[in-house]
N, C-alpha and C positions, 0 to 999 in steps of 0.2 A: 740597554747596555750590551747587545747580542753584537756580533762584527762580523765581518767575511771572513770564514775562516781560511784559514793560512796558506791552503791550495789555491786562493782563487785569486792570488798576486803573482804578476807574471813573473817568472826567473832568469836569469841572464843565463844565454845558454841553454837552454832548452827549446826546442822545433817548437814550432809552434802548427795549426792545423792551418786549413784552409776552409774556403766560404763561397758558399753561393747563394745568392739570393736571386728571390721571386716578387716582384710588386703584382701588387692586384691579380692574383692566382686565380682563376674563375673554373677551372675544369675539373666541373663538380657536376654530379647529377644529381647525388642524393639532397646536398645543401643547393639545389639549382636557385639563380638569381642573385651569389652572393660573391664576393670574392676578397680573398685573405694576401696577407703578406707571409713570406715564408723565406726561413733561411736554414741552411743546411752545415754543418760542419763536416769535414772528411779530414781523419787525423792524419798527423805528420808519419812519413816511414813506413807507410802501408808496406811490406815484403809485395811483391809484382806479382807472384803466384800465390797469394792467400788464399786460401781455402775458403767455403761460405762460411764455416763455421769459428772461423781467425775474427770475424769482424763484426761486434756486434749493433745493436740498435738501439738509442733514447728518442723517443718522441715526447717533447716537452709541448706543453697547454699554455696560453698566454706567452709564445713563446719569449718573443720582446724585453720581458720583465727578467727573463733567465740567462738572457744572451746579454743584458747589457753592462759592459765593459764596467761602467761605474755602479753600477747597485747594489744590493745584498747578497748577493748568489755569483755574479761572472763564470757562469758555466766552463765557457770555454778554456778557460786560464784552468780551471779545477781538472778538465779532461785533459788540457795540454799533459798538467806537471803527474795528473795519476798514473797515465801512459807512460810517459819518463820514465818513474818511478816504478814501473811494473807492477801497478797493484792493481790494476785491470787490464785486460784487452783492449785492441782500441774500438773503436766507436764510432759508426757514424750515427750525430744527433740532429733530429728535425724538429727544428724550433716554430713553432707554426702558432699564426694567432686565430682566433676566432672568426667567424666570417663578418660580415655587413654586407649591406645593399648592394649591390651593384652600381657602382660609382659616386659611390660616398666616399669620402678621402679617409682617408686615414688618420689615427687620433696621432697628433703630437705627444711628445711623452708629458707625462703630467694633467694632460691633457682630459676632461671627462669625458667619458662614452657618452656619445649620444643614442636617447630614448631606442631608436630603431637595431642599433648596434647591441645596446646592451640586452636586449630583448632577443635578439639572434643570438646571441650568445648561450642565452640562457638556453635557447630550444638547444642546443647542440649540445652544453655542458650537464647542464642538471638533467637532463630527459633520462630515464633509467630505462628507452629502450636500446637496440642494438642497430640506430643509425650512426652514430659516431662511429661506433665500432667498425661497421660496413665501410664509411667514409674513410676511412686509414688503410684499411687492407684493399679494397678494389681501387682509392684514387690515387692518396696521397701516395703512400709507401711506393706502388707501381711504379706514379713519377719522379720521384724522388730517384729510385734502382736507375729510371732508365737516364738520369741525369751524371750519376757517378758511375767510376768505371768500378767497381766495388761489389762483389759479392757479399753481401749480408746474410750473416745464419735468419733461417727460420726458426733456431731453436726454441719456445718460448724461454726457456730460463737463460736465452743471450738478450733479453730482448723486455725493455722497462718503460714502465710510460711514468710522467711525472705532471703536476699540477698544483696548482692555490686556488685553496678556495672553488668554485664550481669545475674548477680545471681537477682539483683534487678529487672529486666525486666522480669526473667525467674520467678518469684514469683510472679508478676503481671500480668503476662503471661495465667499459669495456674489457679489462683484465676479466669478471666476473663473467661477460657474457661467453667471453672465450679462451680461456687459459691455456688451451690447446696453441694460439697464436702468441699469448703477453703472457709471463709469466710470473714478471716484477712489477711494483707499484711503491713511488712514493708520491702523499698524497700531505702538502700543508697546508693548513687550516682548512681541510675537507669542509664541503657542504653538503654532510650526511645529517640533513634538516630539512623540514616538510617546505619544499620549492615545489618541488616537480614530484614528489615520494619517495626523496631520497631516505628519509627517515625510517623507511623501512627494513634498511639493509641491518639493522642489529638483530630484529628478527629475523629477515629469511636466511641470515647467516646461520642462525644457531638452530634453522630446521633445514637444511641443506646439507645435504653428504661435504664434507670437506674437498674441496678443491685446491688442484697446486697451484697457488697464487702465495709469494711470499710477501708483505706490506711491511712499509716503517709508514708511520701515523708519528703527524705534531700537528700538536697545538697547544693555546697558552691560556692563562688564567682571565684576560685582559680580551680573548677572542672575542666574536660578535655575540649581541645575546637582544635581536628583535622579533617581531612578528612571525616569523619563519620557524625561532627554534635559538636554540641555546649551543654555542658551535662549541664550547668548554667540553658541555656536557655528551653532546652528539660525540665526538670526536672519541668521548670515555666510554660510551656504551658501544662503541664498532671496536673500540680496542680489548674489552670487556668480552664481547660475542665471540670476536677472533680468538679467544683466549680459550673460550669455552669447548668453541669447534676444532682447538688443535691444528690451527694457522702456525704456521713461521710467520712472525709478528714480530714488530717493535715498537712500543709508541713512548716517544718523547713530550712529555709535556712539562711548559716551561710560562713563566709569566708573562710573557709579551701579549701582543694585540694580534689585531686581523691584518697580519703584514708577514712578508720574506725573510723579514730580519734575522729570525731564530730558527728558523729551516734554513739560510745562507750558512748561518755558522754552523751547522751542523754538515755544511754539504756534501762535503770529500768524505765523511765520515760515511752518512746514510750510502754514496755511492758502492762503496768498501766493502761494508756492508752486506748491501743487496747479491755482490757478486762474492762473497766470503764464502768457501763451500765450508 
């Protein structure tokens, strides 16, 4: 019963951003061998002399699933009307998928990953080291700047990573390695369950000095519950830790499944939010 919430229909009258995209992106060291699709937004009415600190940064996981126009989420419609609306800065957001093989096609939508795909993926999202992290700040972001003409803050708290599912742990992941750089997370239907050792972060949360990392956490009654770990429960014990350690936290949970759905309606909300001082 969850819907796209009410930002994410376009308005009449309202600018809209712009878009660049990248097919089969391969100028990777760290991910060497693979290459991703990637699309960028650069909102409407940028001011010509913005400041770095006028312009902030999303970097969305799975990006695809966020960008598309008809789905649970329609990012870009949610950032067109927020900006409108002055209830953010503007933004630019790098929608970026996962890697694969080096000339593998590309999955159709709907479409299942295949074995080698999904498997790459995993190395980049669940891995609870700090190559992802490395792969955003030395590849992506670098090429992304040098593509727009757009000064982007450095600030970490201008600056949000977002994901589903392994993309939600891969974005809590990185935040954690380096909050000096990402200072926001939202993370739905995280996979803080024994993949890669994601499972551990309810622990070394609550024996680690507090870090400025501010999270909104969803997930739903109906999330995943196999071999791995119970995403209900994971999802309660990292909201639980956060709580304990004295995070700025939020966690939504609601009865839906291992989908968009209910982090879509929530979205313009969670964005508001995260940027609410």
């Amino acid at each position: 019963n969850y819907h796209p919430c009410l930002e994410s229909y376009r308005q009449k009258g309202i600018p809209e951003g712009q878009f660049l995209h990248f097919k089969d992106w391969n100028e990777t060291e760290i991910f060497r061998g693979t290459e991703r699709d990637i699309s960028v937004y650069i909102p409407p009415n940028i001011p010509p002399n913005a400041k770095s600190d006028d312009v902030g940064l999303i970097v969305l996981q799975d990006g695809d699933s966020y960008f598309n126009e008809s789905g649970p989420v329609r990012a870009t419609s949610v950032f067109d009307n927020l900006f409108h609306e002055k209830k953010i800065k503007p933004v630019i957001a790098i929608f970026v998928m996962p890697g694969r093989p080096k000339g593998m096609k590309a999955n159709k939508a709907g479409e299942k990953r295949r074995p080698e795909a999904h498997h790459q993926r995993s190395v980049e999202y669940d891995s609870c080291d700090d190559n992802y992290l490395r792969f955003m700040k030395e590849e992506l972001i670098p090429f992304v700047s040098g593509k727009v003409d757009v000064n982007i803050s450095e600030k970490p708290s201008d600056r949000l990573l977002i994901g589903m599912s392994s993309g939600g742990i891969c974005a809590f992941n990185a935040a954690w390695h380096d909050p000096n750089s990402f200072g926001n997370v939202i993370s739905h239907c995280g996979s803080f369950t024994n993949i890669r050792g994601g499972h551990n972060y309810p622990s070394v949360i609550r024996n680690t000095e507090r870090k400025p990392i501010k999270a909104f956490l969803q997930s739903g009654k109906e999330d995943l519950n196999n071999i791995y770990g119970n995403w209900p429960l994971a999802n309660k014990q990292m909201a639980l830790s956060l709580d304990y350690a004295g995070y700025d936290y939020r966690f939504e949970f609601g009865v839906g499944s291992h989908s968009l759905n209910h982090g879509g309606s929530l979205f313009a909300e969670s964005i508001t939010w995260i940027w609410d001082s």
